[in-house]
FILUM-189252 format. One record per residue (C-alpha): x, y, z; residue in three letters. Coordinates in steps of 0.001 Angstrom, whole numbers, padded with zeros to 6 digits, always signed. Example, Ala and Ser with C-alpha at 12.3 -4.5 7.8 and 13.67 -1.06 7.14 Angstrom:
2
+012300-004500+007800Ala+013670-001060+007140Ser
This chain:
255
+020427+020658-010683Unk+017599+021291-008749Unk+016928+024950-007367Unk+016177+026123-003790Unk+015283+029656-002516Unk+015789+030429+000342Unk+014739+033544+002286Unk+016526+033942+005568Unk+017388+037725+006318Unk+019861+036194+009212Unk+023054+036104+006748Unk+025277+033532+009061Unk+022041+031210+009080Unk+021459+031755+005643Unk+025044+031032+004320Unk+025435+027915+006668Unk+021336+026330+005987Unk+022836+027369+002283Unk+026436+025608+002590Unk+024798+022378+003716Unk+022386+022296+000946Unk+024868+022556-001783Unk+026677+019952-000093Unk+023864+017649-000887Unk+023950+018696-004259Unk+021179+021518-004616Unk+021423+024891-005674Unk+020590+027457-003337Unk+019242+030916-004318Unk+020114+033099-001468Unk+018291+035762-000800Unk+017919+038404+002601Unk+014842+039651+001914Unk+011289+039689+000287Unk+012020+041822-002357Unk+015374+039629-003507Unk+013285+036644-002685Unk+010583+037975-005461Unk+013262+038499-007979Unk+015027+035240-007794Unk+012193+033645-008067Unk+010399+035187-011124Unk+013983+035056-012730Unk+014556+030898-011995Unk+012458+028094-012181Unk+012610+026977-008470Unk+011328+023332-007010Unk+011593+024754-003504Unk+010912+027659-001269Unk+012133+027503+002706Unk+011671+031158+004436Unk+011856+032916+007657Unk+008799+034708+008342Unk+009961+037861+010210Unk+011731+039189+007512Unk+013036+043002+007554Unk+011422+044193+004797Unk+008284+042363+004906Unk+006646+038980+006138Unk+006853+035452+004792Unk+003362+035015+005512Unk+002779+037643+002590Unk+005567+036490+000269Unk+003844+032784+000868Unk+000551+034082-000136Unk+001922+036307-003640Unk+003949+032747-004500Unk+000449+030909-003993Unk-001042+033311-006300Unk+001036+032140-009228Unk+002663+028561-007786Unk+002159+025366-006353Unk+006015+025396-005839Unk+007174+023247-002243Unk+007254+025666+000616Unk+008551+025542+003658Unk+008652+028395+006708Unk+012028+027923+008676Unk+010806+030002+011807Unk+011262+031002+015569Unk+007486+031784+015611Unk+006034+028668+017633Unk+002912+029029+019144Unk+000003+027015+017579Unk-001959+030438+015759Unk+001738+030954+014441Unk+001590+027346+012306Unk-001719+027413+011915Unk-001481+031136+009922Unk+001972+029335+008034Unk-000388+026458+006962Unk-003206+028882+005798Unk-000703+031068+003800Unk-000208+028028+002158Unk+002762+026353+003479Unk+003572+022861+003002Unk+006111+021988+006219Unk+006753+024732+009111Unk+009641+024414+010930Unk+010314+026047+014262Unk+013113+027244+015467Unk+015925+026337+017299Unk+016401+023402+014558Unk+018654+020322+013889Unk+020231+021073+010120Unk+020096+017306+009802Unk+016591+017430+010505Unk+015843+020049+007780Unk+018177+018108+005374Unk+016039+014855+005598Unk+013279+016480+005029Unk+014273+018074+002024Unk+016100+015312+000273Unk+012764+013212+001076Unk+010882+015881-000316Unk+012722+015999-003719Unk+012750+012190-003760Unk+009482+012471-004267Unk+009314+015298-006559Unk+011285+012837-008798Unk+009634+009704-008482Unk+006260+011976-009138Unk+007585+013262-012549Unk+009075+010129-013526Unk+005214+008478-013249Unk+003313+011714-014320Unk+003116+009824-017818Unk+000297+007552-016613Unk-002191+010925-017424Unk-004422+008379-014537Unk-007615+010544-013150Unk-008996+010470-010360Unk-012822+010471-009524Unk-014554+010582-006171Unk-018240+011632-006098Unk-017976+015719-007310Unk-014030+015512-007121Unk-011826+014943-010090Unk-007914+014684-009250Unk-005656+014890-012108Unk-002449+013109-011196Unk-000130+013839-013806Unk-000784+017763-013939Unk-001462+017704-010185Unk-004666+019569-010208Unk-008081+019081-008399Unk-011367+020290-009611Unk-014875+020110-007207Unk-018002+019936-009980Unk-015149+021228-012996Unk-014157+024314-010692Unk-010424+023826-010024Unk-009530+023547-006077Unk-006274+025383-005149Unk-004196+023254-002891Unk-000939+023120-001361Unk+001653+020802-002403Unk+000971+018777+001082Unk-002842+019068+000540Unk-002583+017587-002759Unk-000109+014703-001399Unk-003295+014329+001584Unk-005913+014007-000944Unk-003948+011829-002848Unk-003415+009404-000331Unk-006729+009263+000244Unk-008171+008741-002588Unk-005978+005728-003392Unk-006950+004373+000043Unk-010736+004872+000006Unk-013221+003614+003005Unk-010251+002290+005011Unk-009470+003540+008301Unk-005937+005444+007678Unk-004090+006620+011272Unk-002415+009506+012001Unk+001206+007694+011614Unk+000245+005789+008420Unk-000877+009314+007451Unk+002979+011173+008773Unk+004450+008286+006892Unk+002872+008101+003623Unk+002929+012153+003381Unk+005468+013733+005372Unk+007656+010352+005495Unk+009084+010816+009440Unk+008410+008863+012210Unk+006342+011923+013636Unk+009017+013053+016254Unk+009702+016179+013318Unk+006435+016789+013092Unk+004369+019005+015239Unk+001291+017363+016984Unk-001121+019488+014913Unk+000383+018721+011480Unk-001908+016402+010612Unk-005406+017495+011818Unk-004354+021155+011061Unk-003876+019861+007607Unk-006785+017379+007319Unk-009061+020032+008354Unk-007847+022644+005741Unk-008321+019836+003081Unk-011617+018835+004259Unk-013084+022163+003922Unk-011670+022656+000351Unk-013217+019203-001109Unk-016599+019412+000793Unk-018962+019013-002018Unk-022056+016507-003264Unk-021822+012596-003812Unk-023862+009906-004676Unk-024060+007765-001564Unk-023253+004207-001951Unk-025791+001368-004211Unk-027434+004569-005076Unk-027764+005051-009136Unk-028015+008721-011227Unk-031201+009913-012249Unk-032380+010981-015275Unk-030866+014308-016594Unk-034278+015750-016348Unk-033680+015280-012337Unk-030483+016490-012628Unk-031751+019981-011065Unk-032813+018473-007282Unk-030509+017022-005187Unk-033088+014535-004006Unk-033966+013211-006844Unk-030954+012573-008131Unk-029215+010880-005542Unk-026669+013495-004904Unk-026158+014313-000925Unk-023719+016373+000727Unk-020575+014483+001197Unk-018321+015123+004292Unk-015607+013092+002087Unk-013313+013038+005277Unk-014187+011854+008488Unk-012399+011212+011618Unk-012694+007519+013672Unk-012592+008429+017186Unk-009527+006648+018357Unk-008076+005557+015305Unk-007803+007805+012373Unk-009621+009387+009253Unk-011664+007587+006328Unk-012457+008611+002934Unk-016012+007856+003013Unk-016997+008088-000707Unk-015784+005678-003637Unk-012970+005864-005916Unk-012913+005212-009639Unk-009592+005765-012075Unk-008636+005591-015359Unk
């Protein structure tokens, strides 16, 4: 059965959020503060974290951050905090989904049975071992781990699922709602309006790095040590099409 945290220091939230859940068929790991929160999750191997952020004995932002340190677990805040720094400090703590509060339960439901749906189907193909290459970038599918010129990249579980859909959708024009439905799977109505570029624009500065441009061929190793000569340029990998979307601008090769 798979296991939820969640961190919610409001107990009649927390036991109804938690009674809902179980209904669906999860666990839940309830816990009212940080310090529980730590605990249960050293002590259980959890697929998903959902927390308040104003939490009496500490933050969420923080807990988010010491999880990051040693997980790429799910996580999402569940929060009354709304303004736009507010998500934007949840996504850089390194929060998949933020939530704000007041909430529909069926809402939060969706998106977590969507969310383990494809936790499952993602196991279930992580046999293929299939690598990803795209100019400096290396994306290894069935660990779920980037790597920029061999020096792993740490991403969040939604900047992993970004980068994935774009490198299996290379130098195509990809909008923001084929974007909300490949990765976050809603119509966009659940979604705040800066999901997506608040999330593109983390990613893009994490996989910035050097590519060979198009019909351009490697040098000789004993180039390798200028830029110029080898072909290599700076690549913004991600760019946006006024209008219309993003494009992965560099090309993809598998195997």
């Amino acid at each position: 059965m798979d296991k939820i945290l969640l961190l919610e220091d409001d107990e009649s939230l927390n036991r109804g959020i938690s009674l809902k859940l179980e209904k669906e068929g999860y666990e839940v790991l309830r816990a009212v503060s940080v310090r529980q929160a730590n605990d249960l999750f050293d002590k259980h191997e959890v697929v998903l974290v959902i927390s308040d952020i104003t939490v009496e004995d500490g933050d969420g932002l923080s807990f988010c951050r010491s999880i990051r340190e040693k997980s790429q677990v799910h996580f999402i805040f569940l929060t009354a905090l709304d303004q736009e720094v507010d998500i934007v400090n949840g996504y850089d703590a390194g929060a998949d989904d933020y939530i704000t509060k007041p909430f529909s339960l069926m809402v939060l439901i969706s998106k977590v049975n969507v969310l383990m749906r494809r936790i499952g189907a993602r196991d279930e193909s992580s046999g293929s071992g299939r690598l990803l290459r795209s100019g400096d970038l290396e994306v290894n599918c069935r660990e779920m781990k980037a790597y920029k010129g061999g020096e792993e990249i740490l991403l969040s579980k939604k900047e992993f699922q970004l980068l994935l859909y774009f490198l299996e959708n290379p130098r195509q024009v990809i909008s923001k709602e084929q974007i909300l439905s490949a990765v976050w799977d809603v119509d966009g109505q659940f979604v705040d309006d800066n999901t997506v570029p608040v999330t593109i624009s983390r990613l893009k500065k994490k996989v910035a790095g050097r590519a060979y441009p198009a019909g351009c061929t490697q040098r000789a190793p004993h180039d390798a040590d200028s830029s110029e000569a080898d072909g290599l340029l700076l690549a913004e990998y991600i760019k946006n099409v006024r209008g219309m979307g993003y494009i992965w601008t560099v090309d993809v090769s598998s195997n």
